[in-house]
C-alpha positions, 0 to 999 in steps of 0.5 A: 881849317876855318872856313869862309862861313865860319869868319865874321865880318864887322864894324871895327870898334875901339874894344878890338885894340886889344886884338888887333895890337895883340897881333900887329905889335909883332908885325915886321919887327925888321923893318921897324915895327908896325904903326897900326897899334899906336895909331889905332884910336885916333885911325878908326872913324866915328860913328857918324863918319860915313866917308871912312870904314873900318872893318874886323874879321873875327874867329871864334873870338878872335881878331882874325884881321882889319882893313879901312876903306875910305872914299878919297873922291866920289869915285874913288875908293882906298883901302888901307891897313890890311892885316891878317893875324898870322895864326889864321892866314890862308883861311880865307881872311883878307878875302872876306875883308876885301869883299866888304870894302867892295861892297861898301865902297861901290854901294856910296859910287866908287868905280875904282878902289886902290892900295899901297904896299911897300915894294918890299912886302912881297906877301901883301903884293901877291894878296893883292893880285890874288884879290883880283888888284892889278899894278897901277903905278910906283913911286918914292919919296924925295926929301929936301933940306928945310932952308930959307936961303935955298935958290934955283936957276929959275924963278918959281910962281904960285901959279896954280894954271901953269902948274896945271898946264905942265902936269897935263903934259908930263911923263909923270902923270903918265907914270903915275897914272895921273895919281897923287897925294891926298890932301886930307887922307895920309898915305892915300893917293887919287887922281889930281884934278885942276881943283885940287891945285886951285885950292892948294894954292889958297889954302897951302902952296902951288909951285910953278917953274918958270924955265926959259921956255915957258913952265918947267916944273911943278909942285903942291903941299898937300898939308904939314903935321906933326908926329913921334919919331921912333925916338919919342921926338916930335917932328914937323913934316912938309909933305908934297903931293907930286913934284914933276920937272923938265930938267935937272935945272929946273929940278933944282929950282923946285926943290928949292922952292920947297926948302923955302916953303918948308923952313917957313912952315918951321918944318923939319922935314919934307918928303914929295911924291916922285915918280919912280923912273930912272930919270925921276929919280937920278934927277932928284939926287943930281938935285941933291935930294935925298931919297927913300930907300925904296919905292913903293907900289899902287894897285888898283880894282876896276868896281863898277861891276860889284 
């Protein structure tokens, strides 16, 4: 049995690809296979980059674990990419490596760090309780058809002020705890702020539904990118940061602002950012929106103290 003394935590460094795929390359083969060794050049930071670290346990050698820490805000922390080779599970591992994102993460302000699990990985979400993450909220993806002749009942502005002013309101920031996507950081979620939709709608687009009485709904795109799918085909993503409604019409009238944004990106797929409720969701599907097959769970670690 290895010891916590015996396991070496260090910076990440492109020489390890070879350990990390060794091992990751079989990870959840049932579920498609992991992403992190396709991935992994283009994931890890630079040298110079001083918001993002990724760090290696290290066995007699051997690659025995990596995560990624990455400072979302100047408060926030996110943590990312955690795998333990299976052949040192429960020797202390993902320990050691939570403890290094703490320490880098509070020693650059992070009062709070947070991660994602699938809600289907039942292992990673009992790691996380045991180091000492608590839940903080769900979510599912909905997706929307690309459509330039997408309509709604209501009219939609770009109004970043009245988006704002519906959000501060909503059952959704009290479900998901006032989080949503990352503009820059994929996969990542943090506390939306009336900046972000302020530069959102320079820089991207911010929805707001104009209901009979008044704002009704709202949404923002975060950003579009381009990636393989697992048929080596490229496709063109609109992702949306958080999308929230009053009512299943003006549900409808948002997401059909987002099929005509999404096909004038030239996109051919779009997914935003739901709260994981029964009325969020079977909304959505009234609205025709597909839906991912599963949530997924946030969990969060108060660091002030660290």
């Amino acid at each position: 049995m290895t010891h916590a003394t015996d396991i070496e935590i260090r910076r990440a460094t492109h020489d390890d690809y070879e350990g990390v795929a060794a091992f990751t390359r079989t990870l959840w083969q049932d579920r498609g296979g992991d992403y992190l060794h396709h991935v992994y050049h283009d994931w890890l930071e630079s040298e110079s980059d001083d918001h993002k670290r990724t760090f290696v346990a290290e066995i007699d050698g051997d690659v025995a674990g990596i995560v990624q820490v990455v400072m979302l805000s100047p408060d926030e922390a996110w943590f990312q990419g955690m795998r333990v080779n299976p052949d040192y599970r429960r020797q202390g591992v993902s320990r050691r490596l939570n403890e290094a994102c703490f320490d880098w993460a509070a020693a650059r302000g992070a009062t709070v760090g947070r991660l994602m699990t699938f809600s289907w990985n039942v292992a990673a979400l009992g790691a996380a309780r045991a180091g000492g993450f608590g839940p903080e909220t769900e979510f599912r993806f909905a997706h929307v058809e690309p459509d330039p002749d997408a309509d709604g009942p209501h009219a939609v502005a770009a109004d970043p002020a009245a988006a704002w002013r519906f959000w501060t309101a909503s059952d959704a920031r009290e479900r998901l705890s006032g989080l949503a996507l990352d503009p820059e950081e994929s996969w990542a979620l943090r506390e939306l702020t009336r900046e972000d939709l302020d530069e959102r709608a320079d820089e991207a687009a911010v929805f707001a539904v104009e209901g009979e009485t008044g704002v009704s709904g709202m949404a923002y795109r975060c950003r579009d990118f381009e990636r393989e799918d697992d048929e080596g085909e490229v496709v063109h993503w609109a992702e949306y940061g958080v999308g929230t409604w009053a009512d299943v019409p003006a549900a409808k009238s948002l997401f059909a602002a987002i099929a005509r944004d999404a096909a004038d990106l030239g996109a051919d797929r779009t997914r935003v950012l739901i709260p994981e409720s029964v009325t969020a969701v079977s909304d959505a599907s009234y609205a025709s929106a597909d839906l991912s097959e599963e949530p997924d769970f946030v969990l969060g670690i108060d660091l002030t103290g660290w």
